[in-house]
N, C-alpha and C positions, 0 to 999 in steps of 0.2 A: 452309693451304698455307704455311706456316710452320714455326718451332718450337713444336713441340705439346708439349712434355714439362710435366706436371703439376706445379706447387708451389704449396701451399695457403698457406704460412707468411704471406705479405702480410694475407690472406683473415683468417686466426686474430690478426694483429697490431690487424688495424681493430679487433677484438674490445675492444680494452684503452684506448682512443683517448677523448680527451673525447669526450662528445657531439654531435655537428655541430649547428652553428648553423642552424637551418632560416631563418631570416632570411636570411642570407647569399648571395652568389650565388658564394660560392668552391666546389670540387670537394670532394671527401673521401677519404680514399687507402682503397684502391687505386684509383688513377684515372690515365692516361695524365698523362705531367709535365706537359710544354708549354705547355699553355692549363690554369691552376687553372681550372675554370669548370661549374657544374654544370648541363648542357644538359638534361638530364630536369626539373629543377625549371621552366624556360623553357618547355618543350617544351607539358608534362601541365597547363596551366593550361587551363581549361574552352576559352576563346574564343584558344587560339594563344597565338603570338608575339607577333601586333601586329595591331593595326586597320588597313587599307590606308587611304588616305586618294587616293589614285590608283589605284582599283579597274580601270582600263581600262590601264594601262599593259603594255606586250606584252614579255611574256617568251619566251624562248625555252631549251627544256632538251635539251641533245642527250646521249642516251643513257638510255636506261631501265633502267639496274641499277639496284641498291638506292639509290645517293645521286639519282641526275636521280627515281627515285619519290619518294624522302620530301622530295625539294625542292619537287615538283608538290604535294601531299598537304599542305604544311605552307603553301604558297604560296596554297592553295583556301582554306586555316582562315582567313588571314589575311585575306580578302576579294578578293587579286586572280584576276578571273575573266576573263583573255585570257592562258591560259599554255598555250604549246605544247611537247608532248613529242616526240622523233623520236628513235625505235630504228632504227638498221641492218637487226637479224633481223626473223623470225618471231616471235621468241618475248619476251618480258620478263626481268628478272632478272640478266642479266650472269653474273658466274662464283657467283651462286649457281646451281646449275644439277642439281636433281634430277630424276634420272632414273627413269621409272618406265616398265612393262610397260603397251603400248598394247592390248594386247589380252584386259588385265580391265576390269570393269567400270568406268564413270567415278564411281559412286557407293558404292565399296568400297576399303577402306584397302589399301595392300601396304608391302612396302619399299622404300623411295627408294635408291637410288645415289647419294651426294653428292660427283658428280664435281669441284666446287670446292672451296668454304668448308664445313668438318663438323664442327669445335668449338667452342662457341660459350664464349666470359668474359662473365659478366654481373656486374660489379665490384659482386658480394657480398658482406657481411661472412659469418665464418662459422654468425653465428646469426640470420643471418635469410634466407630461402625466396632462391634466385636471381632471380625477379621483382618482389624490392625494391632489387635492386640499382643502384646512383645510375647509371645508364647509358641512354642510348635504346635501345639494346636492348634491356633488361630492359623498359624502360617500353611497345616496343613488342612485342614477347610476350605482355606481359599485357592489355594493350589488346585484343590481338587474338586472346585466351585459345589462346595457341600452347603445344601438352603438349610439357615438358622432363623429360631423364632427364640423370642422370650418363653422360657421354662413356667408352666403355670404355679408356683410355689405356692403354700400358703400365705395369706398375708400382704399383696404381693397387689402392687396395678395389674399383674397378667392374670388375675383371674375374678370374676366377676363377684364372689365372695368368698366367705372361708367359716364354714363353720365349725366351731367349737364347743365341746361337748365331753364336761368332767363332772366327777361324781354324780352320777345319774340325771344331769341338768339340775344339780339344784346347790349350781358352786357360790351364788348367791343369798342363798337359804330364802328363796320365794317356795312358795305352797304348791306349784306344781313344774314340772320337769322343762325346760326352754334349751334351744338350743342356741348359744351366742352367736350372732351374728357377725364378722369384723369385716367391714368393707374400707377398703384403701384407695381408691382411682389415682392420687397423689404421690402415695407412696410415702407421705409424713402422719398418715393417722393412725394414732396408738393403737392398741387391740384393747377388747370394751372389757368395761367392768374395773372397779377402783384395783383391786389386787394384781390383776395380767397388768395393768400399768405401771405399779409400783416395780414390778417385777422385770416391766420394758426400762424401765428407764434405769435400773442398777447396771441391766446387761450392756446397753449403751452410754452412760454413763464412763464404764471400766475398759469398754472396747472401744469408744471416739477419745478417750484421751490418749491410751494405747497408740491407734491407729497414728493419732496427730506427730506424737512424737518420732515413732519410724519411723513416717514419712520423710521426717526430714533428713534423716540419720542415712537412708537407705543409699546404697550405691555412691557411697562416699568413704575415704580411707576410713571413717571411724564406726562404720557400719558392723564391722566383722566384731569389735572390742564390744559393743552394746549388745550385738547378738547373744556373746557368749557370756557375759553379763544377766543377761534376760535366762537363756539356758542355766546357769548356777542358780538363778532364783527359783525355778519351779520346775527342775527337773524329775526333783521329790516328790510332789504333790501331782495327789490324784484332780479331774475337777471337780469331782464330791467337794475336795479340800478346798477348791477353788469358788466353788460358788457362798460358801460360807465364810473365808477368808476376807478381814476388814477393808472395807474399802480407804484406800490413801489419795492424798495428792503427790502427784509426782514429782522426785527433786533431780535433778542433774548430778548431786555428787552422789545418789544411789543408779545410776541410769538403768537397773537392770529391774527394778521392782517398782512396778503398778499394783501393787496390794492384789485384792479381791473383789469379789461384786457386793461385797456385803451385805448377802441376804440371808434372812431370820432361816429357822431350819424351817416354818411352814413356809416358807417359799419357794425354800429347795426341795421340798416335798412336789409342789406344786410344779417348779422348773423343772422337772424331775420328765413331771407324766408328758407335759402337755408344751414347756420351752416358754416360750411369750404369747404362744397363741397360736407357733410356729409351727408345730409338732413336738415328738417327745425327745428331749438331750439322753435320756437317763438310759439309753446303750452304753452312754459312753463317758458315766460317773466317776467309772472306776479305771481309765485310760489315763496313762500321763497326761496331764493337761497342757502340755505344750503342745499338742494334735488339736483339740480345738482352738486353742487360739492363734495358730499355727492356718487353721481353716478361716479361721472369721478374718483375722487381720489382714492376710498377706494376698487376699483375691481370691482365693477358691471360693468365698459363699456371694462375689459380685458379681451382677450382671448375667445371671446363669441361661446357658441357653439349649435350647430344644436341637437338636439333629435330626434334620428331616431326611435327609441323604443327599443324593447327586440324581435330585430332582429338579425338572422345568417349574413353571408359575402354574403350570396345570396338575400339580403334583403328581407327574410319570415321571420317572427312568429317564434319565438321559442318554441317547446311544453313548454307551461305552464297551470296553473289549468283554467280551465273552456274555453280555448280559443276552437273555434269552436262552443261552444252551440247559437242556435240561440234566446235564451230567459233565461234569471235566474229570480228567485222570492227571493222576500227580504221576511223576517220573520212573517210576514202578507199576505204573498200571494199576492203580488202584483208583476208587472211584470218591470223590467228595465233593464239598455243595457248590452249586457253583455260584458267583456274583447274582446280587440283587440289585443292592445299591441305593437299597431304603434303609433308614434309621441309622444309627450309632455305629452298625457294622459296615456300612459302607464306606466308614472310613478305612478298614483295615481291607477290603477290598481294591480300594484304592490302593492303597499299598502294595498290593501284590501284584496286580492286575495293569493300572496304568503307568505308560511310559515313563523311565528313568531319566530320559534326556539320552541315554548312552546305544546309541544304536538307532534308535529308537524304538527301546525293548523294556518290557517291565520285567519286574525278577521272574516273573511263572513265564514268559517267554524266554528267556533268557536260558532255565532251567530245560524247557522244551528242545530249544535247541541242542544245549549240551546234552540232552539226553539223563540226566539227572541233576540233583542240588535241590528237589523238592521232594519230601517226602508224608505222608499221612499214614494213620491208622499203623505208625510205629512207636512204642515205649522203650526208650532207653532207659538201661537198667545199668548202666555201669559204666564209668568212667575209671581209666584205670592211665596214670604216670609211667612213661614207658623210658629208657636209658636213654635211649638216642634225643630226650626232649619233648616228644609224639605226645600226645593222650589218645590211647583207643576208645572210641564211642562202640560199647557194645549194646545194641536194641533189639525188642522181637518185633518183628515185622511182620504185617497181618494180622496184627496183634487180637482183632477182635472177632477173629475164626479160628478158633482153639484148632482144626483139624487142618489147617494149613498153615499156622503161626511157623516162624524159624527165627533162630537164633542168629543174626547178623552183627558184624562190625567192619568198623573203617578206622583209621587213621587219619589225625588233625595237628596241625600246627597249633591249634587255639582253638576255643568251646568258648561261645557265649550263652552261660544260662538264664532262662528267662524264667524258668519254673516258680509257684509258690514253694514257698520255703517247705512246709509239710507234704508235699509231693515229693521233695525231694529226699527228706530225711527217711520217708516210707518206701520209696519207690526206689532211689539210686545210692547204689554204691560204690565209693570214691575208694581209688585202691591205691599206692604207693606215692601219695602228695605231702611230702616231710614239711616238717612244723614250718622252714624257712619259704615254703609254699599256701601253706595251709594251715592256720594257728588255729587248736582248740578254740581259743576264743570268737573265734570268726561262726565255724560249725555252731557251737555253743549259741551262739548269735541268734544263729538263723533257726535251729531247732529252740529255742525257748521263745522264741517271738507267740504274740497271741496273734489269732487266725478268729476272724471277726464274725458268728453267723448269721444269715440275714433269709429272708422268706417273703418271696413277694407272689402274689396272686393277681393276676390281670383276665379279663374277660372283654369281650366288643359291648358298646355302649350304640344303643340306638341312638339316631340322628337326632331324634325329638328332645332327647331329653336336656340338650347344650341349646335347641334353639325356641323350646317351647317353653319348656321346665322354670319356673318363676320361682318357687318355694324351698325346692332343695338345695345347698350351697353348691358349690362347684368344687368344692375342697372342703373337705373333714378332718379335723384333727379330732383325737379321744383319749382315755385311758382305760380306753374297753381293749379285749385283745387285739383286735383289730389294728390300734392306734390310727394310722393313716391312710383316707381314702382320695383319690386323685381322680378327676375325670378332665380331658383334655379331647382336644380337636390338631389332624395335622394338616385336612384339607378337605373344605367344604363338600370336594369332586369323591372321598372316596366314601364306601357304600356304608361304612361303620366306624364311631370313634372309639376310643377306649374308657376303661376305668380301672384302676388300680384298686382293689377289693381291699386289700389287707397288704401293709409295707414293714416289716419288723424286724429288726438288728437285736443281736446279743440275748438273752434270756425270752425278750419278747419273741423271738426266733424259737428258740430251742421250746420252748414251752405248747408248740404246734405241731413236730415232729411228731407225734404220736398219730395224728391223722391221716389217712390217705388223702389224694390229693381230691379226690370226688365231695371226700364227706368235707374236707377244710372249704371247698368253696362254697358248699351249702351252708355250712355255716359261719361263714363271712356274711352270704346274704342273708341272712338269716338273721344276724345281730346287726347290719345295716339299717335292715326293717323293722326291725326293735327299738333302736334308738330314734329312728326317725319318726315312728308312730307315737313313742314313748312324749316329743315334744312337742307344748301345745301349740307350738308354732310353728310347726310343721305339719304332722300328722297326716305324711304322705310316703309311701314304701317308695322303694328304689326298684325295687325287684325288676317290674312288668320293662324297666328299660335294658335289662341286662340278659346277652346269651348266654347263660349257667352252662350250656353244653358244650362251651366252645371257651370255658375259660382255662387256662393257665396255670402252672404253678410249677415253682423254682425254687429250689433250695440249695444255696451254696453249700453248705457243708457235706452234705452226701453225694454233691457231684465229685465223680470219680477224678475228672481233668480239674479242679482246681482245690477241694475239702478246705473251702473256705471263700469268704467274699473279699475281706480285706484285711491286709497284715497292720495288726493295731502295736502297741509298747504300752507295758503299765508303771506307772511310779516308777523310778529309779532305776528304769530300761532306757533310757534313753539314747546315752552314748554307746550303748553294744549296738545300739540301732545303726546308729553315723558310723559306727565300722565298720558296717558291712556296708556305704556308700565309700568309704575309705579305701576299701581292699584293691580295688583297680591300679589305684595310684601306685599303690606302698608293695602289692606281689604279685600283679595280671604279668607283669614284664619275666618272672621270675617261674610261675606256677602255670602260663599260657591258659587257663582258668578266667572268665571274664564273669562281675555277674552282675546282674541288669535287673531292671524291672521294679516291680512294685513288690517284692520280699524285700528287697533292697535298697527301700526308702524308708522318709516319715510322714509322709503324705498320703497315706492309706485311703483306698476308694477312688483316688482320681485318676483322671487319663495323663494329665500332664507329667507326676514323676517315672511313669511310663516311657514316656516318648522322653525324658529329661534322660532316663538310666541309660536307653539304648544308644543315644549320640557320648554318650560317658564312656560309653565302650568302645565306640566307635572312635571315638581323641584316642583313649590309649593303645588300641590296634595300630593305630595309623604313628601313633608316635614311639611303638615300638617295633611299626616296619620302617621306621627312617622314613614315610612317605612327607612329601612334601604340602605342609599345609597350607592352603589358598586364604586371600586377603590379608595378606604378613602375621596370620594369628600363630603363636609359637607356645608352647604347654606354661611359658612363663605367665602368659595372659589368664589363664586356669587355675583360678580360687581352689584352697585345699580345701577338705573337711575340718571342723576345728572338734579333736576329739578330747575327752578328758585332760585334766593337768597331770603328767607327769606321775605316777605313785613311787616314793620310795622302794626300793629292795627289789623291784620287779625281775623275778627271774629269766634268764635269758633262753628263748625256744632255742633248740636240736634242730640240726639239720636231717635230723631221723626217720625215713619215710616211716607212714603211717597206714594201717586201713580202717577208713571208716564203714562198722556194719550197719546198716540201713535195715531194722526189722518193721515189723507191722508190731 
C-alpha cells in the first residue's frame, strides 16, 4: 500500500560490499536508515531476546496485527507469562488481510485476495535466496517455512508484459489510440517510447548514485553523521519538489545532498500519472520525500516477493495447529476466524498459533491454558495512570452486540499500543499521564500524522486468460481512474487466479468513495474494456475472463479497525515522526506506556517497520524488567533515534498529570 515500483540495484550493490561482520550488532545495507541495528541476529537466537527475570509482570498488547503478534510471541520466548492481547475484531491480522472463498474446503489451497499488504522486501542481497535476508521478515518466513515467489510488478522479468496506457493511447501523438507494450525478461530494458526513457534514466540516474554512495557509508561509525546529513537536506521538501529539483554530482564535503532528478515539469506531469512505466508516484507528490527515497534506496522496492503462505509444492495447507477447525474461541468465549494459512496472513497466524519453543506452546495455547490473555471482539476505550504506577485498560467487551456489550477493566504493569494513530486519537482516552510521561509533543505527533487512503478491487481471473490470453498484457498501468491493473497466478492446481481491477492511493482513492462497491466494480470492468477495445493493438475486452460476482472491494479509510492504510509525514514532519520511534527509549521506563507498530514509524505500508517497532518494545520491556539479555547484547549495542538539533529557549515540560479527550 505504497510505492511498489521495483529497483533491484541496492539488492545487486550489497553484492560488492565487504563482508558483514557477523559479530556485530550493526545492520547491513540494504536496511531501513534510522536504526543501523540488526533485529534478525536478536531475534533468531535459540532462547529469545532475553531471559525475563520478572516472569509475572502484566503486560498488556492492544491490537492484534502483525506487531501487538510478534510482541506477544516474542514476549512468551522471553519467559514473561501474564501478557494479555485485545483485538477489536473478529478476526487477527490487522491490514494484513487475506481474503479467501468460504465456501471451499478448509483443508485445500485457493487464491488469497490480499486486500492490504501484497509485496513483500525481504532485504536480500542479490545472491542469496530471500530467506536470508537480514530482516525479520525474512527470518519469519522461514521459521514458519512460508512459500515465496517473485511479486509480478510492472516492468519487471516476473511478468510476461506490462502495459501502458496514457492519454487515451495517443502519448506519442500517432493517429489512432495503442497501448505501449514494455516487455523486460532481463530486467535491464528500458520502458518504450523516447519520453518514459528519458524519464527512466533521471530517476536512476539520482537513485544509482544515491544508492552507490550509502552503500558504502552504511553500517559504519560514519553512517549515523551522513544519515542525518541526508535528513537536514530534504526533510523540507515535498517529492513534487523532488522530482523537479536540479540534478547534481555528488561531492563528499556536502555528503548529505544528491540534488534532484532533474526533470522538466512535462515530465513530472507525466511521473506523476504513470512513474516510468511503473505505475503512478503521484499519491505521494506531496509526502516528505524522504519516504520515497527512503523506499527506493534502502530495499523496500528490491527483490519483492509474493506470500503464498505455509503451503506444500502442491499449493495446500501444511498441517499446522488448528487448521481445519471451522470456529476457535478466544479466552472469553467468544468466537473468531480460525487459521488458513494462505496468503500474507498466514504469517500472523503463525504467530499466534505455532509453537514458541517454550513448552511447546504457541501464545493462543499458552492463553488456553491460563484461561485467559486472549481477547477479540473487545475495544478499549481508555487507558487511565493509576498512583500505585498501574494503567487500567478500560474496554467494552462484546463490543459488536450492542445488547450484550459491558464495560470491562484490568490492571497492567505496562500497555503496548499497537493501534493506528487516528484509532487512537478517536477511540481511546489517555487519563492522568503528566507531561514527564506523555509530552504534548508526542500526542501532537501522532494526531497530525497523515493517514494514507487507498481502494483496491480484486475479483477471480479465469484460468485461460494467464495461459491462453496472447494480446492482453499481464499488467496495466494507466492514468484512467483505474490506474493499476494486476493479474497474477499462485498455483497452477488451484481452480482460479486473480486480478486486481483497480489499485489506488490518496486522491485517486478518495475520488471512488462515492460508489458502492457493486456499481465501483462494474465500472472498473467496464473502463478495462474500454481501454482495451479503445487500442488498436489490442481490441480485445477483459470482461468474459472475470467473476464480476465474486469480486471484492476494500477500503481503508472507512474500515472501522484501521481508518487508514498507511501513516504517511508531509514536508517538514519529519522529526515529529522519529519521536514517536524515540518515546520508548526516553519515557516507556517512566510512563509503563510502550508504542509499536506502523503509527510509529517512517516506513509506512510495510511489514518490516512492523515487526522492527514490536522487538523495539520488546528491548525496552525486557530492559526495564532487569531481564537478562541473551548473546551479550546490552541496550549499549542499541542505536538511538537521531532527532532534531537541539532548539534554543525550549521550555521545560511539568510533571502535571494530564487528560487527554479523544472525541470523534
Amino acid at each position: 500500500m505504497t510505492i511498489g515500483s521495483t529497483y533491484d540495484y541496492p539488492a545487486h550493490l550489497a553484492k560488492q560490499l565487504p563482508t558483514h561482520d557477523r559479530l556485530s550488532w550493526r545492520g547491513r545495507f540494504p536496511s531501513p536508515p534510522d536504526l543501523c541495528f540488526n533485529y534478525r541476529k536478536l531475534v533468531e537466537q535459540a532462547f529469545g531476546i532475553a531471559k525475563a527475570t520478572r516472569p509475572d509482570y502484566k503486560i498488556c498488547i492492544i491490537g492484534a496485527g502483525v506487531t501487538g503478534l510478534t510482541a506477544a510471541r516474542e514476549l512468551l520466548r522471553c519467559g514473561f507469562n501474564n501478557v494479555t492481547l485485545v483485538e477489536q475484531s473478529h478476526r487477527i491480522g490487522g491490514r494484513h488481510l487475506s481474503v479467501l472463498n468460504a465456501g471451499q474446503s478448509l483443508l485445500l489451497g485457493q487464491t488469497p485476495f490480499e486486500m492490504g499488504a501484497m509485496r513483500m522486501p525481504m532485504f536480500n542481497r542479490a545472491d542469496e535466496s530471500p530467506l536470508e535476508g537480514q530482516s525479520l521478515l525474512a527470518y519469519y518466513c522461514k521459521l514458519f517455512d512460508l512459500r515465496l515467489s517473485d511479486f509480478p510488478n510492472p516492468g519487471t522479468p516476473h511478468v510476461r508484459s506490462t502495459g501502458i496506457y496514457l492519454r487515451e493511447g495517443l502519448l506519442e501523438g500517432q493517429p489512432e489510440s495503442q497501448m505501449l507494450i514494455w516487455n523486460n525478461p532481463d530486467g535491464h530494458t528500458p520502458p518504450p517510447t523516447e519520453e518514459l526513457q528519458q524519464m527512466y534514466s533521471k530517476w536512476r540516474q539520482f537513485a544509482d548514485q544515491m544508492s552507490r554512495q550509502v552503500a558504502q557509508v552504511y553500517g559504519t561509525p560514519q553512517w549515523e553523521s551522513m544519515w542525518a546529513a541526508i535528513v537536514a537536506r530534504y526533510h523540507r521538501l515535498s517529492f513534487r519538489d523532488l522530482v523537479t529539483l536540479t540534478s547534481l554530482v555528488w561531492r563528499a564535503d556536502t555528503p548529505g545532498d544528491f540534488g534532484g532528478l532533474g526533470m522538466s515539469q512535462e515530465e513530472s506531469t507525466l511521473f506523476y500519472s504513470i512513474g516510468i512505466g511503473d505505475g503512478s508516484w503521484g499519491a505521494f507528490y506531496d509526502v516528505c520525500c524522504l519516504y520515497p527515497l527512503r523506499t527506493a534506496i534502502f530495499g523496500f522496492s528490491s527483490q519483492l516477493q509474493l506470500v503464498h503462505g505455509r503451503v506444500d509444492s502442491n499449493g495446500s495447507p501444511m498441517p499446522s495447529p488448528y487448521l481445519g477447525e471451522p470456529i476457535l474461541k478466544d479466552c472469553n468465549g467468544l468466537a473468531f476466524a480460525p487459521p488458513r494459512y494462505l496468503g500474507l496472513a498466514a504469517l500472523d497466524e503463525c504467530l499466534l498459533f505455532m509453537e514458541t519453543g517454550v513448552n511447546g506452546q504457541s501464545f493462543y495455547d499458552h492463553c488456553r491454558q491460563r484461561g485467559e490473555g486472549f481477547l477479540t471482539d473487545s475495544s478499549v476505550t481508555r487507558l487511565t495512570k493509576l498512583d500505585n504506577g498501574q494503567i487500567r485498560v478500560t474496554y467494552d467487551w462484546n463490543v459488536s452486540s450492542p445488547s450484550t456489550k459491558s464495560e470491562r477493566h484490568d490492571d497492567f504493569d505496562a500497555v503496548i499500543m499497537t493501534l493506528p494513530s487516528w484509532i487512537i486519537e478517536t477511540h481511546i482516552q489517555l487519563e492522568n499521564f503528566s507531561q514527564a510521561m506523555l509530552p504534548y509533543t508526542i500526542t501532537n505527533a501522532y494526531k497530525t500524522a497523515h493517514w494514507e487512503t487507498s481502494c483496491k478491487v480484486y475479483a477471480p481471473l479465469k484460468k485461460s486468460f494467464l495461459t491462453k490470453n496472447k494480446k492482453i498484457p499481464q499488467i496495466m498501468v494507466t492514468d484512467s481512474f483505474i490506474h493499476d491493473v494486476y493479474t497474477y497466478r499462485y498455483h497452477d492446481a488451484y481452480p482460479y487466479d486473480c486480478i486486481l481491477l483497480s489499485y489506488t492511493c490518496e486522491d485517486d482513492a478518495t475520488k471512488l468513495a462515492s460508489f458502492d462497491d457493486q456499481a465501483l466494480v462494474k465500472k472498473c470492468v467496464a473502463e478495462i474494456d474500454r481501454i482495451l477495445l479503445r487500442c488498436a493493438n489490442i481490441k480485445t475486452p477483459i470482461s468474459p475472463y472475470i467473476a464480476v460476482q465474486n469480486a471484492l472491494v476494500q477500503r481503508w479509510m472507512t474500515d472501522k479497525n484501521a481508518l487508514g492504510c498507511a501513516k504517511l509525514y508531509r514536508a517538514g514532519a519529519y522529526y515529529d515522526a522519529v519521536s514517536l520511534m524515540q518515546y520508548n527509549r526516553d519515557y516507556a521506563h517512566v510512563s509503563g506506556l510502550y508504542l509499536s507498530g506502523e503509527s510509529f514509524s517512517v516506513d509506512a505500508g510495510w511489514t518490516e517497520p512492523c515487526l522492527r517497532g514490536a522487538i523495539d518494545a520488546v528491548i525496552h520491556l525486557c530492559n526495564t524488567t532487569q531481564a537478562t539479555f541473551n548473546g551479550g547484547f546490552t541496550l549499549d549495542d542499541y542505536p538511538r533515534y537521531q532527532g532534531p538539533p537541539p532548539q534554543p529557549n525550549q521550555q521545560q515540560t511539568t510533571g502535571q498529570p494530564e487528560t487527554y479527550y479523544c472525541r470523534w
